[in-house]
C-alpha positions in Angstrom: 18.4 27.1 -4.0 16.3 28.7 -1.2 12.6 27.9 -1.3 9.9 30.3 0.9 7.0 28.1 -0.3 5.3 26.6 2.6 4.0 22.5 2.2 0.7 22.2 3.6 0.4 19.9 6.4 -0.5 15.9 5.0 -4.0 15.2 7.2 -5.1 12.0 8.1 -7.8 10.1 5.6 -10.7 8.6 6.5 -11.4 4.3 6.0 -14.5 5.4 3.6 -11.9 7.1 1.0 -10.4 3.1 0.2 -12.2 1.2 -2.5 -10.3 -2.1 -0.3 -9.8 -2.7 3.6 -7.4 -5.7 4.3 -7.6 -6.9 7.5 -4.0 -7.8 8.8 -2.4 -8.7 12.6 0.5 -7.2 14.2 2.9 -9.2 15.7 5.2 -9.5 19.1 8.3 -8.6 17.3 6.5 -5.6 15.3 7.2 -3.3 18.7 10.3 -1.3 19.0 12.0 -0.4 22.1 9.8 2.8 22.6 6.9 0.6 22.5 5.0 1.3 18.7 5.5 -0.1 15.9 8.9 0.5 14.1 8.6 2.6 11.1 10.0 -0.5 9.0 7.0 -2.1 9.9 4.8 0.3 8.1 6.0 -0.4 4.9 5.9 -4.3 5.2 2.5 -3.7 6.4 2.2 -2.0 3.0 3.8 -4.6 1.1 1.8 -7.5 2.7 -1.6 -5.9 2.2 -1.1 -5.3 -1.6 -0.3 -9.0 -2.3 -2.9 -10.5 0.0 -4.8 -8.9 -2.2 -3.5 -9.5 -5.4 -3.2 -13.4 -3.8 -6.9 -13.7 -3.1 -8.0 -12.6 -5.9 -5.8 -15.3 -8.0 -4.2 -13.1 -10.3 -0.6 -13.2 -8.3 1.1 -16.7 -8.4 4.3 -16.3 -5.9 6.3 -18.9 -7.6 5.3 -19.0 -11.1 3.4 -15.9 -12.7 5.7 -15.4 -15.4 5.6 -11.1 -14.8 5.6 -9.8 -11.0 5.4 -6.5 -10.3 8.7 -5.1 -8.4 8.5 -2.1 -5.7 10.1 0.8 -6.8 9.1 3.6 -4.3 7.6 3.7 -0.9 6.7 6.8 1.2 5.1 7.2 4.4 3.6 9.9 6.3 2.8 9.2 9.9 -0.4 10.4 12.3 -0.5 8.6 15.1 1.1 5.4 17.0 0.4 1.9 16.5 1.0 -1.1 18.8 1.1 -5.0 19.0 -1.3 -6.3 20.1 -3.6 -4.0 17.5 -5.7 -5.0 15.0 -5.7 -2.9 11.8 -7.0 -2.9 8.3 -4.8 -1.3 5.3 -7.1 0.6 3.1 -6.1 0.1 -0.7 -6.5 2.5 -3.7 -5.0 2.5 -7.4 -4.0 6.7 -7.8 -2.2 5.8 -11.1 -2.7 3.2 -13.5 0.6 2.5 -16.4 1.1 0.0 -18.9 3.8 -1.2 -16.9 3.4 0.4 -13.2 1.0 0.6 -10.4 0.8 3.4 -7.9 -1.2 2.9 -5.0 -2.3 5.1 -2.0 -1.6 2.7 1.1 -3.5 3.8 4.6 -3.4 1.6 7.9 -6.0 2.1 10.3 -6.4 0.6 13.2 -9.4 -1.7 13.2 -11.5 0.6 15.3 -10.6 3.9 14.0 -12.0 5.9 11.1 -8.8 7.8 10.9 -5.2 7.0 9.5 -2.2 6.2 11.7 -0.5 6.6 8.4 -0.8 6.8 4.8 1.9 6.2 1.9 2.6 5.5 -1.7 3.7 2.2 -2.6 4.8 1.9 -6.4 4.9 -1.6 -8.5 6.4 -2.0 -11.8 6.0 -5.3 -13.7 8.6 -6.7 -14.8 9.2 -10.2 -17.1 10.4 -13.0 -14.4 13.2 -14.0 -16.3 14.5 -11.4 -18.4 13.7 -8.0 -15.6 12.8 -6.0 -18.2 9.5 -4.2 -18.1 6.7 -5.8 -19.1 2.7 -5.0 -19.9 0.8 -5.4 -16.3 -1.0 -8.7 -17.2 -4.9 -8.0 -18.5 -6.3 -9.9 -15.5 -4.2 -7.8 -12.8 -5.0 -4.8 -14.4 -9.0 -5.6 -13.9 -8.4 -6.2 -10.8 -6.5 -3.1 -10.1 -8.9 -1.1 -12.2 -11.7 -1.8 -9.3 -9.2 0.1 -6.9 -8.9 3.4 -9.1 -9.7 6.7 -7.3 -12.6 8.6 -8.1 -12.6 11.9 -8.1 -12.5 13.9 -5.0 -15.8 14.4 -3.2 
């Protein structure tokens, strides 16, 4: 099936529209042989910035929470090139909030830039440890997840 509809171009967003900044490094190895960061990266980057957070705030335990929450979808839209040895900051933002799943809106920045290199969806769903099956995001997650909903648009 043909469609004639037109997507609007995605535009970059600005540091001020995340409720969370974490700071992280880029690494050596992060470069590819063009001499940015490879797209792969990106979506670590992603990864690592969501449970940093969830880390330092005490309500992820690596080895022993008894539910974790599971990636299930990643996206990515890219605006401009990054490169070891950059700083950056991944700004964090809760754009839906389940019984089981977490959506959040995922922007990198570079440290000393108002403006996205990228921005993407990264999607969690908690599951039991040991059985895999969905389970209830525990209470003190979703507090802390709760200070990362989006407001309305301004």
């Amino acid at each position: 099936m043909r469609s004639d509809a037109v997507t609007p171009r995605a535009t970059p967003t600005l540091k001020s529209a995340y409720p969370q900044l974490v700071p992280l490094s880029t690494r050596w190895s992060d470069n590819d042989a063009y001499g940015h960061l490879n797209n792969v990266i990106y979506y670590s980057l992603f990864d690592t910035a969501v449970n940093r957070h969830l880390l330092d705030h005490g309500v992820l335990d690596i080895a022993n929470s008894p539910v974790v929450g599971l990636v299930i979808e990643t996206r990515c839209t890219y605006f401009a090139s990054l490169a070891y040895p950059d700083a950056i900051e991944v700004g964090l933002k809760v754009v839906r909030l389940g019984n089981s799943s977490v959506t959040y809106e995922v922007a990198i920045f570079r440290a000393d830039q108002d403006r996205a290199a990228a921005v993407g969806a990264f999607t969690h769903v908690y599951v039991d440890r040991v059985s895999n099956r969905p389970a209830r995001i525990p209470e003190p997650v979703r507090v802390l997840l709760s200070t990362l909903v989006a407001g309305p648009a301004a």
